[in-house]
C-alpha positions as CSV (number, residue, x, y, z in Angstrom):
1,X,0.0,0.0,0.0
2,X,1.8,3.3,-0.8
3,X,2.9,5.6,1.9
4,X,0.3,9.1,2.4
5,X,1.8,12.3,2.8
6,X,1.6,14.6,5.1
7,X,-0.1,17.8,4.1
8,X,-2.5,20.0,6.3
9,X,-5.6,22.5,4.3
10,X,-7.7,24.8,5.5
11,X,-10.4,26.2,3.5
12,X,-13.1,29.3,4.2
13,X,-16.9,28.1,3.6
14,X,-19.4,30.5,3.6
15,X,-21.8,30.7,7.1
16,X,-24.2,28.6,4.9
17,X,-21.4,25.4,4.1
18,X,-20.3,25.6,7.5
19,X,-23.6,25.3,9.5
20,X,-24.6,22.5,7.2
21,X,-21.1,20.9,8.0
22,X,-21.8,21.7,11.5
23,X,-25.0,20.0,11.6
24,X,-24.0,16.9,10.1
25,X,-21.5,16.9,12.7
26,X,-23.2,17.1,15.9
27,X,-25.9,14.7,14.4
28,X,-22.7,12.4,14.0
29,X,-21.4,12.8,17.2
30,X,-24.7,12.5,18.7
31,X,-25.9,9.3,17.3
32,X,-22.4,7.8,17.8
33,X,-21.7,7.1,14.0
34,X,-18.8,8.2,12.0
35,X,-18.4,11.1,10.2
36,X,-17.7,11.5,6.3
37,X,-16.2,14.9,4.7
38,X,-14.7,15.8,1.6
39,X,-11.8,18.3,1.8
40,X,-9.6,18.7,-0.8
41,X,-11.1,16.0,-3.6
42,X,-10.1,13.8,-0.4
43,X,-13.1,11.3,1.2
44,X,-12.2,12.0,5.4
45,X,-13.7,9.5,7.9
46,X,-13.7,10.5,11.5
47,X,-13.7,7.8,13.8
48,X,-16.9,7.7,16.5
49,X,-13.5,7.4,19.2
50,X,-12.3,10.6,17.5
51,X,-10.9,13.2,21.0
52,X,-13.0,16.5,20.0
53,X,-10.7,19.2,21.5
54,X,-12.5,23.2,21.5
55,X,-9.6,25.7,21.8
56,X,-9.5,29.5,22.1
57,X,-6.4,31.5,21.1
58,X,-6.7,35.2,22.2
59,X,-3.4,37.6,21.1
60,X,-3.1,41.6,21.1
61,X,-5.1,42.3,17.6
62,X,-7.3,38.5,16.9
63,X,-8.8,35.7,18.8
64,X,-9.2,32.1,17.5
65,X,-11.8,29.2,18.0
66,X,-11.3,26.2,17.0
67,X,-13.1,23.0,17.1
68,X,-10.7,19.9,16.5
69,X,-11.1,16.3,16.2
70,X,-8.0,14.4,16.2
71,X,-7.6,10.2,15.9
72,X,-4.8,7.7,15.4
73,X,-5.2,6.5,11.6
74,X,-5.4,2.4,11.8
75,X,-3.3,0.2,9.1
76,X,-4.9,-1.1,6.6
């Protein structure tokens, strides 16, 4: 199986994109199933054991919210 790189992207949605994203999230999380998104061209599964981690960054001219869901990747 070939080796995947390492990349990170982020990507701006309009308020629209993100609340449906949003929604199909917490319905996710809520009913304890995983959860599919496509970022990049890229199919992403999150894990229903995924740690979901809310962080705040405050500095002198911007603030930062986050919401981050972070898993261990199994081999396939």
């Amino acid at each position: 199986m070939p080796v995947q790189k390492e990349y990170e992207v982020k990507r701006a949605y309009s308020p629209k994109a993100i609340a449906q994203k949003l929604r199909r999230l917490a319905d996710a999380v809520e009913k304890r199933k995983p959860f599919h998104i496509q970022i990049a061209g890229e199919c992403v599964r999150v894990p229903v054991d995924a740690v979901m981690i809310v962080e705040h960054e405050r500095k002198a001219d911007s603030e930062e919210l986050e919401f981050e869901l972070k898993w261990r990747r199994t081999k396939r």
